[in-house]
Short mmCIF file of the C-alpha atoms (twelve columns), coordinates in Angstrom:
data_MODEL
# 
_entry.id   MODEL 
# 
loop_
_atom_site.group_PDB 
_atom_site.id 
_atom_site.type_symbol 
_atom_site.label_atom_id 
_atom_site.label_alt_id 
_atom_site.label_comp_id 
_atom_site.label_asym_id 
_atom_site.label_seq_id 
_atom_site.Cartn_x 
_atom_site.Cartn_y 
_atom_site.Cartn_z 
_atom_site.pdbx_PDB_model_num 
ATOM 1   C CA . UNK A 1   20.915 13.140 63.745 1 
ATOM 2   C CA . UNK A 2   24.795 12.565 63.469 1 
ATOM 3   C CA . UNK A 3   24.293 10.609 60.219 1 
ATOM 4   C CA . UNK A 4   22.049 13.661 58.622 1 
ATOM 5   C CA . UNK A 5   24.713 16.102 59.811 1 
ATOM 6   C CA . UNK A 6   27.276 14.066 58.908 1 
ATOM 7   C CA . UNK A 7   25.877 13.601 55.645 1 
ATOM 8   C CA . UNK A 8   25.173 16.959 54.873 1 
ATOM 9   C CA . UNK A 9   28.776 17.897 55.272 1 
ATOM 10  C CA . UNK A 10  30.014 15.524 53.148 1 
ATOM 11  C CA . UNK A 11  27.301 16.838 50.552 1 
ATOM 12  C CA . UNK A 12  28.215 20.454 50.767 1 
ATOM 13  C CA . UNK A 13  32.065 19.506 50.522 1 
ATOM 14  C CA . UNK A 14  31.295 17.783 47.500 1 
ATOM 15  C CA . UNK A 15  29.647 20.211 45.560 1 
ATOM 16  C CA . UNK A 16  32.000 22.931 46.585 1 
ATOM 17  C CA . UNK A 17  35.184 20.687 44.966 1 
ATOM 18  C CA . UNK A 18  32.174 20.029 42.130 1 
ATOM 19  C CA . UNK A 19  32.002 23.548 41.547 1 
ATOM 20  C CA . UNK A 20  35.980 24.384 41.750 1 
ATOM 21  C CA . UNK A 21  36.550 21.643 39.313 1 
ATOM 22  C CA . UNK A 22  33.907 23.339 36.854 1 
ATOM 23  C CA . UNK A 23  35.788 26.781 37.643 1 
ATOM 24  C CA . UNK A 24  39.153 25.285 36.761 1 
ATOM 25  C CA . UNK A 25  37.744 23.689 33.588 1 
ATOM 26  C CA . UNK A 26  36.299 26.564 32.218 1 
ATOM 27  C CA . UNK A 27  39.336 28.553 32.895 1 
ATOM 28  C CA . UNK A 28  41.543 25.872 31.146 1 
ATOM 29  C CA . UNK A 29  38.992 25.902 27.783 1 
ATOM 30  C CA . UNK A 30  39.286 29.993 27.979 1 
ATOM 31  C CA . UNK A 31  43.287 30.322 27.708 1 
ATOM 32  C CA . UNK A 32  43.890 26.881 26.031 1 
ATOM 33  C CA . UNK A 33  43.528 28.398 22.460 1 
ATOM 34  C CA . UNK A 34  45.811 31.813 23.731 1 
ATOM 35  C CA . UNK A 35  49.047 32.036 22.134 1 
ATOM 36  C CA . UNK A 36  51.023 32.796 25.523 1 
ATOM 37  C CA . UNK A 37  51.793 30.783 28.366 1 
ATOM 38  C CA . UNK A 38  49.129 31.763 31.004 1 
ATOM 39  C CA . UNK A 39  48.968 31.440 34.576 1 
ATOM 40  C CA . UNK A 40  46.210 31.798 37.151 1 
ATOM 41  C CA . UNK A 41  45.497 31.205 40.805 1 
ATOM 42  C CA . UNK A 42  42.140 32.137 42.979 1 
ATOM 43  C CA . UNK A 43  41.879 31.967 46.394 1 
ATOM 44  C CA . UNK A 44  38.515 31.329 47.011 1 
ATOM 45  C CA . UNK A 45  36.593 32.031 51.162 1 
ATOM 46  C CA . UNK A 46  40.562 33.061 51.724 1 
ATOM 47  C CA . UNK A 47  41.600 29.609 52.180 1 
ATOM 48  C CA . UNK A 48  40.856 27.096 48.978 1 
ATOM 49  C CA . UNK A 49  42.663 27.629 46.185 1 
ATOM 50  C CA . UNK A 50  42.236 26.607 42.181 1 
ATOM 51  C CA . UNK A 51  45.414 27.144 40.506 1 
ATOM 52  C CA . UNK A 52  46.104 26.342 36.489 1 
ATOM 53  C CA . UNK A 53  49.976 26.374 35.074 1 
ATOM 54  C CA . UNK A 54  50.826 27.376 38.325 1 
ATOM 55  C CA . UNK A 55  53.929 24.948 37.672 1 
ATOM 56  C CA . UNK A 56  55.212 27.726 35.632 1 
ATOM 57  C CA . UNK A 57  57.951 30.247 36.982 1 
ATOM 58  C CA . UNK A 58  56.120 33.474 35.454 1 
ATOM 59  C CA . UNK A 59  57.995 37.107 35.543 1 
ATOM 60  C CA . UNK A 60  56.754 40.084 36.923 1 
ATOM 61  C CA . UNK A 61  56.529 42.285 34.091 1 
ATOM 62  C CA . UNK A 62  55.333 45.868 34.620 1 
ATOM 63  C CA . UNK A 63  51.575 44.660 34.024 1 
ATOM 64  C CA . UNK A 64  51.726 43.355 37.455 1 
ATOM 65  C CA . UNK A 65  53.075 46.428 38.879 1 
ATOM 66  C CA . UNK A 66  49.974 48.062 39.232 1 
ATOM 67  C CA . UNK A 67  47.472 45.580 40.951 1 
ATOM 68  C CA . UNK A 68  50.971 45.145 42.997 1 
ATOM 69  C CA . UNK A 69  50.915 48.814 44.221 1 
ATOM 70  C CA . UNK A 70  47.050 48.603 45.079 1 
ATOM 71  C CA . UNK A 71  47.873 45.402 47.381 1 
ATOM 72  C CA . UNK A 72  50.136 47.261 49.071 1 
ATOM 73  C CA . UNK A 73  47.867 50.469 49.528 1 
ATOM 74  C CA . UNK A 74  45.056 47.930 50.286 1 
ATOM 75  C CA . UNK A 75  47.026 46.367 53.063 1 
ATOM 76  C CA . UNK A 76  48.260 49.718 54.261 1 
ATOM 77  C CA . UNK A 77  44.972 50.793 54.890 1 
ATOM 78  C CA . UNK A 78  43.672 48.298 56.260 1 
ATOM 79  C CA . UNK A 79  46.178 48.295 58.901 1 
ATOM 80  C CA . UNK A 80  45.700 52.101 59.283 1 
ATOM 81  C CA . UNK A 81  49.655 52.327 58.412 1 
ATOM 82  C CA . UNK A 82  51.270 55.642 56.667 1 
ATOM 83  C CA . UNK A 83  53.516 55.441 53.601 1 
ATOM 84  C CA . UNK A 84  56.404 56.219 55.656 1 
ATOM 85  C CA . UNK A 85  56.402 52.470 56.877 1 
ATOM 86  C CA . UNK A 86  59.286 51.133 56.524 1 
ATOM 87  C CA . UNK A 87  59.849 47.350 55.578 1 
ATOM 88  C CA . UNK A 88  62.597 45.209 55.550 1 
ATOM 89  C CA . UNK A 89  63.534 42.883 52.717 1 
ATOM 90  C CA . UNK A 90  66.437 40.132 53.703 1 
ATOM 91  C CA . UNK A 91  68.969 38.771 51.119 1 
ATOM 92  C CA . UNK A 92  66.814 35.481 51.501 1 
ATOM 93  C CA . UNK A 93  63.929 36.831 49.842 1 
ATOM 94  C CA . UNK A 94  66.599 38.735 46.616 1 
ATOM 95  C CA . UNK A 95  66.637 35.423 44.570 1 
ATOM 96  C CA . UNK A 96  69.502 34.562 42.308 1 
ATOM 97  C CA . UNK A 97  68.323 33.281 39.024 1 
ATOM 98  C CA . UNK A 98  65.654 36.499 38.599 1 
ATOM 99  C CA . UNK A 99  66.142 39.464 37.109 1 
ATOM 100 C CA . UNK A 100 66.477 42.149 40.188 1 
ATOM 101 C CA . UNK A 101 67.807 45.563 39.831 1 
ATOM 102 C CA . UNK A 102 67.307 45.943 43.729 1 
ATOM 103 C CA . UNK A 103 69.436 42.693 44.163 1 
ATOM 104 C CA . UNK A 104 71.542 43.766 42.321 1 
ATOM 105 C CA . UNK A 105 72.176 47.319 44.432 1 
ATOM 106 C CA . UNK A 106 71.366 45.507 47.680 1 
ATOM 107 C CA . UNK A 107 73.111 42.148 47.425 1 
ATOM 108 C CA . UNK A 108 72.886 42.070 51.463 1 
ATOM 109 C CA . UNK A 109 68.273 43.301 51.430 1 
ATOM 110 C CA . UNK A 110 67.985 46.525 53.277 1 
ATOM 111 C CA . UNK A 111 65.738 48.542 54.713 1 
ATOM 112 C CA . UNK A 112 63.132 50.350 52.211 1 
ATOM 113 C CA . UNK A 113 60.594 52.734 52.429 1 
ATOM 114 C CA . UNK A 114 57.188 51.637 51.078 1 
ATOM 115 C CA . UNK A 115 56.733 55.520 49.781 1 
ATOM 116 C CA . UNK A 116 60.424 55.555 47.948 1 
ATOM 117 C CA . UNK A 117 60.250 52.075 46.331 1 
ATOM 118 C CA . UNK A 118 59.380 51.519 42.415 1 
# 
């Protein structure tokens, strides 16, 4: 009974990295003819995760703004929290060699509120 078990496991691990390989593959044939340098990461069952060019430093250009904001909203509803939260971004987190306006203003982080920011 161990064996079958045992066995069965190793048969349903399989064909989930069998079908994440497949995923990744047809993602690379679908932006390998683009003319841009593409990037793209699923987490998959909130734990595995296929990533392609995701050795690539890509910036956050405005496009990314919006699904950005409806994280945010997502998460703030979820935790049944108001737009008045505040949050609290450290220096740490303001890198150097990126384009920040808010770095630039708050050298030090601050304290922002989520309703006030963009």
């Amino acid at each position: 009974m161990r064996f079958l078990i045992l066995f069965l496991f190793i048969l349903s691990t399989s064909l989930i990295q069998a079908q994440e390989v497949l995923l990744e593959s047809k993602i690379k044939k679908s932006i390998e003819n683009v003319p841009a340098q593409v990037g793209v990461a699923i987490i998959i069952n909130g734990k595995d995760t296929i990533t392609v060019n995701n050795e690539c430093h890509y910036p956050l250009m405005s496009v990314m703004k919006y699904p950005q904001a409806l994280a945010v909203l997502h998460y703030l509803h979820q935790h049944n929290q108001p737009l008045s939260t505040k949050i609290f971004i450290p220096k740490e987190a303001l890198l150097d060699d990126t384009y920040s306006p808010l770095r630039d203003k708050y050298p030090e982080g601050n304290t922002f509120v989520i309703r006030n920011f963009g």
